[in-house]
ROGU-664682 format. One record per residue (C-alpha): x, y, z; residue in one letter. Coordinates in steps of 0.5 Angstrom, whole numbers, plus 500, padded with zeros to 3 digits. Layout:
XYZA
...
END
This chain:
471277851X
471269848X
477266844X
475259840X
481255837X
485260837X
493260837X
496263843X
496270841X
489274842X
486279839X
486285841X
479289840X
477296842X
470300843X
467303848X
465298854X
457301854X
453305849X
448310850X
442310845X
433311844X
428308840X
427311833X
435314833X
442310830X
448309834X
455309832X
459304834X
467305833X
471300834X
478297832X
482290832X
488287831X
488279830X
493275831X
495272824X
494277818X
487274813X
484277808X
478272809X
475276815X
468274817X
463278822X
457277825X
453281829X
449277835X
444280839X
442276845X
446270844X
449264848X
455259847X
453252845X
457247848X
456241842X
456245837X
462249840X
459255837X
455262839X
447261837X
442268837X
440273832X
444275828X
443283826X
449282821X
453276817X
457277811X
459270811X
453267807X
455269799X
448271794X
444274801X
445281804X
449282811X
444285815X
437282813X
432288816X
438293813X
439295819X
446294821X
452296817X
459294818X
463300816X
470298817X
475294813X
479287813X
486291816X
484294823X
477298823X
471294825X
466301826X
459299825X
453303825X
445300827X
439304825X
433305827X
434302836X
428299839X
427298846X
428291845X
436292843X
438294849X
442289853X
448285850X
451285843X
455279840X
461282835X
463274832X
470275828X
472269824X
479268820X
481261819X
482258824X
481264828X
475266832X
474272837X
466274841X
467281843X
462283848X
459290846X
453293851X
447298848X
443302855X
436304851X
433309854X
425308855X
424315859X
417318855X
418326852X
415330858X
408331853X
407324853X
401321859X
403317864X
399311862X
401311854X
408311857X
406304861X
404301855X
410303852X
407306845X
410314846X
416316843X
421315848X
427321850X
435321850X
438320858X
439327861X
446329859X
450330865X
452337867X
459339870X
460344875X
467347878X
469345885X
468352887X
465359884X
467365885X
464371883X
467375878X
471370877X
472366871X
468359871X
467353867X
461349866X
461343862X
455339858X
456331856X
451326853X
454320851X
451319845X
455321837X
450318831X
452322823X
445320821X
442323827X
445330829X
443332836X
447339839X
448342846X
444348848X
445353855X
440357857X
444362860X
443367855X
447373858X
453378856X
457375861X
459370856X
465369855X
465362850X
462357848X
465350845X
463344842X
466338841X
464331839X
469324840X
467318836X
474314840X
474308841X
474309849X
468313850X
463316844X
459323846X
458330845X
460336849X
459343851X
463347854X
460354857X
466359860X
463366864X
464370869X
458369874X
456376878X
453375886X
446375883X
447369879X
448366886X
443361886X
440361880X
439355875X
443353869X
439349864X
444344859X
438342854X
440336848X
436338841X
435335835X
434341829X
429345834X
426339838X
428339845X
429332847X
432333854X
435336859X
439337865X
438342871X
444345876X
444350882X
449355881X
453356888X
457363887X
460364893X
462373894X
463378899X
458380903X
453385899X
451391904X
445396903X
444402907X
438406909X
437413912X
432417913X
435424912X
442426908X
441433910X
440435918X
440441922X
445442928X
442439934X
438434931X
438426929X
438422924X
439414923X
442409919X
440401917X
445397914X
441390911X
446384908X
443383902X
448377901X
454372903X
455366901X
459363906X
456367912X
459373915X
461377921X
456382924X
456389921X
460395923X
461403921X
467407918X
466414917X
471418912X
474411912X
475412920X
472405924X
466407929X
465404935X
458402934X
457395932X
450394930X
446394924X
443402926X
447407927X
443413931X
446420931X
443425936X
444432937X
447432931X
454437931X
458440925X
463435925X
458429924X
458431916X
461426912X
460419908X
458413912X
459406909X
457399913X
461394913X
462386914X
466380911X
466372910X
471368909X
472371902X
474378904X
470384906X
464387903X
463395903X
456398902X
455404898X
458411901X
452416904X
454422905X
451425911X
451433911X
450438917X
447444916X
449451919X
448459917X
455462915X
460463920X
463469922X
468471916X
475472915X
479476909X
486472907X
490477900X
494473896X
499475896X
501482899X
504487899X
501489893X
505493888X
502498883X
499496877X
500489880X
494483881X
492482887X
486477890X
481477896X
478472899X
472471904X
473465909X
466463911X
465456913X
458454912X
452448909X
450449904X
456454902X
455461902X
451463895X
452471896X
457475899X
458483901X
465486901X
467492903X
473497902X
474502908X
467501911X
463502905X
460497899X
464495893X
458495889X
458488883X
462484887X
457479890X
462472889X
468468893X
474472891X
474480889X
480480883X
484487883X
487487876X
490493876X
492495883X
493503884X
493508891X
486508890X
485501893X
489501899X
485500905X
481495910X
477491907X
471486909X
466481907X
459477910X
457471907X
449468906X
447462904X
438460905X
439458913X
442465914X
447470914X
453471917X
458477921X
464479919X
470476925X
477479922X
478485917X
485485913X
489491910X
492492903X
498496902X
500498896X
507500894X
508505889X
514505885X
515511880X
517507874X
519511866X
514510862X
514503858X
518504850X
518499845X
525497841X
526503835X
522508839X
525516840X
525517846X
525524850X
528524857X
528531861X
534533866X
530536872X
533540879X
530542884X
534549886X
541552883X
545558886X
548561880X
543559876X
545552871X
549554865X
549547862X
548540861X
552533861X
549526859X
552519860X
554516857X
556520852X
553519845X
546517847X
543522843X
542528841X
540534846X
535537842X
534543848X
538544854X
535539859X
532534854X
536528850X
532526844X
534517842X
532516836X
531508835X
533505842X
536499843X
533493846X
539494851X
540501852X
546502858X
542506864X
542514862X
545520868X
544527867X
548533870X
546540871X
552545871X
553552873X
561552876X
559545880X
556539876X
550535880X
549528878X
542525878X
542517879X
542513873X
535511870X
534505866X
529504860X
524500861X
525498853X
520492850X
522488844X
520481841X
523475842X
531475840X
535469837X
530465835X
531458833X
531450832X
534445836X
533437835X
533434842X
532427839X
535424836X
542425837X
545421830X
546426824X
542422821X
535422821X
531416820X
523414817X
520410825X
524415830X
521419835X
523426833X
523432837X
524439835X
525444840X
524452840X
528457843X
529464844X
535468848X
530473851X
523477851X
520483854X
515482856X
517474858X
510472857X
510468850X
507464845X
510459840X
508457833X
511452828X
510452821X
511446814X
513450808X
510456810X
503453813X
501452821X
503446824X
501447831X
502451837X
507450843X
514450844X
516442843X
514439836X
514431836X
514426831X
512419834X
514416829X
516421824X
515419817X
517421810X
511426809X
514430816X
520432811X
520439809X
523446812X
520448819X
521455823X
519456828X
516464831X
516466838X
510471839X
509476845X
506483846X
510486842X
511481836X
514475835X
521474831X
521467826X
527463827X
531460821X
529455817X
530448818X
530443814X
527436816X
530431811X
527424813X
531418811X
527412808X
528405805X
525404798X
517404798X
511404793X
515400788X
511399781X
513397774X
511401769X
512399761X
512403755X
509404751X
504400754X
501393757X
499389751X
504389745X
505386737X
511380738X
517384734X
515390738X
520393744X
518394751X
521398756X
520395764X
521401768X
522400776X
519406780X
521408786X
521412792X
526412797X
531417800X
538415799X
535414791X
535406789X
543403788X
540396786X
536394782X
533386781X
529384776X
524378777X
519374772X
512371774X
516364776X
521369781X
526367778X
532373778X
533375771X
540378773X
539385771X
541390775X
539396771X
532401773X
530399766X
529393762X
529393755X
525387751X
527388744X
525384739X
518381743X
517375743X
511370745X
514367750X
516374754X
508374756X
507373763X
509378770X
515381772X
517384779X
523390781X
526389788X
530396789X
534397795X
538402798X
543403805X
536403808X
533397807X
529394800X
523393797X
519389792X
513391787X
507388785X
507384780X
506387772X
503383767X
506384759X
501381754X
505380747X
500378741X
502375735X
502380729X
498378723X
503375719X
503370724X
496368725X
496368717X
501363717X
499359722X
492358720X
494357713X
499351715X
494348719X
488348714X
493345709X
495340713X
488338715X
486338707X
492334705X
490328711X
483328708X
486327700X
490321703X
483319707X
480318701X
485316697X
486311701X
478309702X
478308695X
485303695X
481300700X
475299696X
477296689X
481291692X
474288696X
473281693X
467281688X
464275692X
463278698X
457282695X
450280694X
448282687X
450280681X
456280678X
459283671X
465285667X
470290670X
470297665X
477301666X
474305662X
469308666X
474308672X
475316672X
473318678X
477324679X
478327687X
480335687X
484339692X
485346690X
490350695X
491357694X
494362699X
495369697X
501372700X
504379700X
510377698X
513371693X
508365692X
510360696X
511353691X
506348694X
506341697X
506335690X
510341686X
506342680X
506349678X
500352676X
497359672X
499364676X
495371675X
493377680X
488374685X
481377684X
479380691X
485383695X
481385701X
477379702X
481373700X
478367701X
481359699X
477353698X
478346698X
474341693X
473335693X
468332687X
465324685X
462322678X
456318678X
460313675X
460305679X
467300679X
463296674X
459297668X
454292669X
453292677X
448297681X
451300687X
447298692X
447305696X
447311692X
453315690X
454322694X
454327689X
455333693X
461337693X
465339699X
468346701X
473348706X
473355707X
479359710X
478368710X
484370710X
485374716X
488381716X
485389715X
489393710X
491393702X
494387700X
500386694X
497382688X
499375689X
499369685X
496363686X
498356685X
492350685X
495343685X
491337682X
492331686X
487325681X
486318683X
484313678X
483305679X
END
C-alpha cells in the first residue's frame, strides 16, 4: 500500500490479498475503503504492471480504468467496470481475463490531495482442459481450465459415523456462474450444501457433502468436479480413509454332521482399518480355546451342536462375523412320557407329552395306552379333552426322525378321579331331586326336606323346584319310619349368566369429563357361572368393540353417547345399565350465517348469525368487522337494518364458554345499491358533465369575439349583429316516479306525460347555424354543422309513473 501526499491519516482499504481466475472468464473483485477526508470528487484508475516514477512522483503503467479523463470511457477496451460508489465500496468486475493479467494490479484513488495505491494480485491459471494435446498447450492456444478445487477431509472417519467433506474453489464471478458437483451419488447421503462468499476477505464457492461412510467405502475415491452449465472444467480426487471394526467371514464345509464325524471352520478378515488382534472362537457366545483362523472338530459329539462365530478386534472395537449354527445329527433317544398335570379328574383335560431328544426332531410319534396302539394320534403331545374311567392306564410313546427310530425308556400312569356330581341345572329350570335309601325295618312311612319350603313333594321321595334360584341353599332329604335318617346335603350345581353387570369410570376422577382426556371405562360383573366370559360394549345400540376395558386416548366430542356394556358366558349374557358419556368441549366449528342471504339491496335488513358447537352452550358472543375491530355486540345475532353501503365487507363471531373459545371464519356481506340510486347518481353525474360543456362553449365563444380583427389574414369588414344568432341548446330531461324535479337555470317548461315509460331515453343537443361573426368575412376553416347527442337510457326494469318533463334552454348571443 503506497500513500502520496497524504495527510497523517491513512486509508483504510480492504479486498482479498490474492484472486484466483482463467482466460475467457471474469473476475470479481469486492473491495471497500475509507479515506481519510470525506470527498465527493473521488477518481479511480486501475493499473495493470505499473511502477512508481520518482520525477513525476506518480505511478505509469497500463491503465485498464480511469474516470478522471472527462468525454472518454473509463475502461477503454470495455473491459473493467467500477461497481462501487463515492462513500465506501470500490467493488470492480474485470471481463474476459487473459493470461497476460496475471500479476499485479494497481487500485489509484485519488481525492484532492489524497492519494492511495492499492496493490491487488490476480493468479491466472494456464493449466490446459484434459482434451487439449500436449504441444497446443506449449503454444499457448487451448482454452485454458480453473485451478482444481480443494477438498477438505475430516481428521478421521469412522464407519457409520456421521462425516463432512468440503469442496472450495476460490473463485466467485456473477457473469460467469460455475457449481460444485460430488461424484458420491449414494442413499447414504444425508446433505448437500452450498454456499458462495463475495467477502472482502476471501471470494470462493463451497460445497459441502455430509454422509454416514459404510466400511466398504473404505478406500474409495470421491470426486469433487467444478462446472460451468454442464461443462466439467476441473476436478479433484481424495482417498477416503474409513477407519471400522474388523470385518469377519466364516467358511464351513458342513453345517449338518453325523455323531462321530468332522468338520472344519475358516475365519477370513475381510477388513480392519487400523490392523487387528489374531482371530478367536465363541460358541453359544462362550470363548473357546482355539486361537487360529480354522477351527477343526473331530469325533463330533451331540453336545457340539451350536452356533459358532470368529472374532477380532483393533483399536476401534471388537468385530464379530455372521453366526453359523452347526447341527449334530443322531436318531431319537429313548422316550419319556411327562402328563401335565395330574391326577386328572373326570371331565377334565388332561395333555401327555412324549420326551425324545433327537436331530432333526422327531417328525412322527406312536403312542400306546396299556400296551396297545392309540390309533390317529402320530404329534408330540396327545390332548384328552374330556377325561373318563376309560383312559386310566399306562401310557407310552416312540419317537422317528429320517436317521431312525427310537425306544421307549419310562412309562407313566394316568389316574383319574372320579367324582359323582348332580346333574348340571340352568337358573330358572324345574328340577326333580329323589330321597333314596338303601334298607329300613318297619318300612318308610314318610319323607322330610331342608330347608322347608324348597319345593313341592310331587310323590313320596321326589321334590319338584320350580325356577331355581342362581344361589339355592344345599337341599337334605330324611327317610322316616319311627326313626328319621338324614342323608348329606347335596348342593346344586345351578349355572347362570353374569349377574350385576355394570360400568365404572377408572379415569378420570373429576365429575367432569373433558374433550383431550384419556378416558377409561371399565366392565364388571359380580359373578359367573361357568366364570369363562366374554365382554362387549355397545354406542347407542351398535358394536363398539370387544374386551373388558373401553379407552378413549383422547376422547372427544363425537365419543359422547350412552355406552352399556354385556358380559357373555354359555348360559347368555346380562347388559348393564346405560351410561351416559357426556363430553365436555370449548366452543368449535364457528361460522357466521346471514339471512336472508349474502348479497342484499341497501334499505334491506340483514341478520348475522353466530353458529356454534360447544358443550356448555356459547355464554359470550363478540362481533368483528373485516378491519378486526370488535363492534361491542355480545348477542348471537346481529341485526343490520337499515342496510347501508358502507356495511359491505367480512365479519367474524368469537364464542366462548367456561372451556375456552373459538373464532369463525370470515363472512362476506355485499350490499348493492337499489335502482333509485343509480338512477340518481347516474343522472346527477351526466347533468353535471352537460352543464360543464355549455359553459366550455360558452365561453369559447367569449373568447372568440373579443379576438382582435388584425390579427387574422383576410380581409376586413363591417361587423352585422344581426346575423349574430348563433343559439347553443342544452335539453335535460329526467323522467321520475314521483314529482318533477326543477332544473338548474330555473326556467319552467311544458309539462306532459313522458312518450315511453319503459325505455326513457334523455338527450342533450348542442347545434351552430352557418352564420360567420361578420357579414362580409369568409371563415377560413368551415363551420362544423353537426349536431351532438349525449344519450342517457334510463336504468331500471318495471312500469314507471308518468312524469313530467322539464327542458331548459340556455342561448348565447354576441
Amino acid at each position: 500500500h503506497v500513500a502520496l501526499f497524504a495527510s497523517s491519516q491513512k486509508w483504510e482499504v480492504e479486498h482479498p490479498q490474492t484472486l484466483f481466475a482463467w482466460e475467457g472468464v471474469c473476475i470479481w473483485i469486492p473491495c471497500t475503503y475509507k479515506m481519510p477526508v470525506k470527498d465527493a470528487n473521488l477518481h479511480i484508475l486501475l493499473y495493470q504492471k505499473y511502477e512508481f516514477n520518482n520525477d513525476t512522483k506518480d505511478f505509469t503503467g497500463t491503465v485498464l480504468y480511469n474516470n478522471t479523463e472527462i468525454g472518454s470511457s473509463p475502461s477503454k477496451d470495455g473491459r473493467v467496470t467500477f461497481l462501487g460508489d463515492r462513500n465506501s465500496n470500490c467493488t470492480l468486475e474485470i471481463l474476459e481475463m487473459r493470461e497476460s493479467d496475471r500479476g499485479q494490479l494497481g487500485l489509484r484513488m485519488i481525492s484532492g490531495t489524497n492519494k492511495w495505491m492499492e496493490h491487488i494480485y490476480l493468479n491466472i491459471s494456464s493449466k490446459c482442459t484434459r482434451d487439449t494435446a500436449p504441444s497446443e498447450c506449449m503454444r499457448g492456444t487451448a482454452p485454458k481450465t480453473p485451478f482444481s478445487p480443494s477438498v477438505k477431509l475430516p481428521s478421521e472417519i469412522k464407519a457409520s459415523e456421521s462425516a463432512t467433506l468440503t469442496c472450495t474453489l476460490n473463485y466467485v464471478c456473477p457473469r460467469y456462474p460455475i457449481h460444485l458437483e460430488w461424484s458420491l451419488k449414494d442413499p447414504q447421503i444425508s446433505s448437500v450444501s452450498n454456499f458462495t462468499s463475495y467477502s472482502v476477505k476471501n471470494v470462493y464457492t463451497e460445497s459441502k457433502l455430509t454422509f454416514q461412510p459404510k466400511w466398504t467405502d473404505h478406500g474409495k475415491n470421491v470426486t469433487c468436479r467444478v462446472l460451468h452449465l454442464t461443462n466439467v472444467l476441473s476436478e479433484n480426487t481424495v482417498r477416503l480413509d474409513v477407519k471400522h471394526i474388523p470385518q469377519l467371514t466364516i467358511e464351513v464345509n458342513s453345517t449338518e454332521v453325523m455323531v462321530g464325524g468332522s468338520v472344519n471352520m475358516t475365519c477370513q478378515v475381510t477388513s480392519s482399518n487400523p490392523e487387528h488382534s489374531p482371530v478367536s472362537w465363541v460358541k453359544n457366545g462362550d470363548p473357546l480355546q482355539n486361537q487360529t483362523p480354522t477351527l477343526i472338530l473331530s469325533e463330533v459329539t451331540k453336545d457340539m451342536s451350536g452356533k459358532y462365530r470368529c472374532q477380532a478386534t483393533n483399536d476401534l472395537g471388537l468385530g464379530l462375523s455372521e453366526e453359523v449354527a452347526l447341527t449334530v445329527l443322531f436318531p431319537p433317544e429313548p422316550s419319556r412320557v411327562h402328563i401335565y398335570h395330574p391326577p386328572a379328574k373326570e371331565e377334565q383335560s388332561i395333555e401327555l407329552v412324549c420326551d425324545s431328544l433327537a436331530s432333526p426332531r422327531a417328525t412322527n410319534y406312536t403312542w400306546y395306552h396299556n400296551e396297545k396302539e392309540v390309533p390317529g394320534e402320530t404329534q408330540e403331545k396327545l390332548l384328552i379333552p374330556k377325561v373318563s374311567l376309560r383312559h386310566a392306564g399306562t401310557y407310552s410313546c416312540l419317537a422317528e426322525n429320517r436317521l431312525g427310530r427310537g425306544q421307549t425308556k419310562e412309562k407313566a400312569e394316568l389316574d383319574v378321579q372320579f367324582i359323582q356330581n348332580p346333574t348340571r341345572i340352568r337358573e330358572g329350570d324345574s328340577v326333580t331331586v329323589a330321597c333314596h335309601y338303601n334298607s329300613s325295618n318297619p318300612k318308610v312311612t314318610s319323607y322330610k326336606w331342608k330347608p322347608p319350603g324348597s319345593g313341592d313333594e310331587i310323590t313320596p321321595g321326589m321334590l319338584r323346584i320350580q325356577n331355581v334360584a342362581w344361589n339355592p341353599e344345599p337341599i337334605s332329604c330324611a327317610a322316616c319310619n319311627e326313626w328319621c335318617s338324614w342323608a348329606s346335603p347335596v348342593s346344586l350345581n345351578v349355572h347362570y349368566a353374569p349377574r350385576d353387570v355394570r360400568v365404572r369410570k377408572v379415569n378420570p376422577q373429576s365429575p367432569e369429563i373433558r374433550a383431550g382426556e384419556p378416558v377409561l371405562l371399565r366392565c364388571e360383573f359380580s359373578g359367573s357361572h361357568p366364570a369363562e366370559v366374554r365382554f362387549f360394549w355397545k354406542k347407542n345400540g351398535n358394536l363398539v368393540q370387544e374386551g373388558r376395558d373401553l379407552s378413549f386416548s383422547p376422547v372427544s366430542p363425537e365419543d359422547s353417547g350412552s355406552y352399556h356394556c354385556l358380559v357373555n358366558n354359555s348360559i347368555g349374557d346380562t347388559p348393564s345399565q346405560t351410561w351416559y358419556l357426556h363430553v365436555l368441549y370449548a366452543p368449535r366449528r364457528l361460522r357466521v350465517s346471514i339471512s336472508p342471504g349474502d348479497s342484499i339491496m341497501e334499505g334491506k335488513q340483514a341478520t348475522l348469525s353466530c353458529e356454534s358447537d360447544a358443550d356448555p352452550p356459547v355464554s359470550q358472543y363478540v362481533w368483528f368487522d373485516s378491519s378486526n375491530r370488535d363492534l361491542h355486540f355480545s348477542g348471537q345475532k346481529l341485526r343490520l337494518e337499515p342496510l347501508k353501503v358502507q356495511h359491505t365487507g367480512s365479519y367474524r363471531c368469537q364464542g366462548s364458554n367456561r372451556l375456552g373459545k373459538d373464532v369463525s371464519p370470515p363472512s362476506t356481506l355485499t350490499v348493492y345499491y337499489s335502482p333509485e340510486t343509480i338512477g340518481k347518481r347516474v343522472a346527477l353525474g351526466l347533468g353535471f358533465c352537460l352543464a360543464v360543456c355549455i359553459l366550455a362553449i360558452w365561453g369559447m365563444k367569449l373568447q372568440k369575439k373579443r379576438t382582435p380583427l388584425s390579427e387574422g389574414p383576410q380581409s376586413q369588414g363591417c361587423h352585422n349583429p344581426m346575423m349574430d344568432d348563433s343559439v347553443s341548446y342544452a335539453i335535460l330531461r329526467f323522467p321520475e316516479a314521483d314529482t318533477p324535479r326543477a332544473g338548474d337555470a330555473g326556467t319552467s317548461a311544458t309539462q306532459g306525460p313522458s312518450p315511453n315509460n319503459n325505455d326513457t331515453v334523455t338527450y342533450s343537443v348542442i347545434q351552430k347555424r352557418h352564420v360567420g361573426d361578420y357579414e362580409n368575412v369568409t371563415p377560413s376553416c368551415p363551420e362544423d354543422d353537426s349536431i351532438h347527442y349525449s344519450e342517457l337510457v334510463q336504468f331500471g326494469a318495471g312500469k314507471r309513473s308518468e312524469a313530467k318533463e322539464d327542458v331548459e334552454y340556455v342561448t348565447l348571443k354576441h
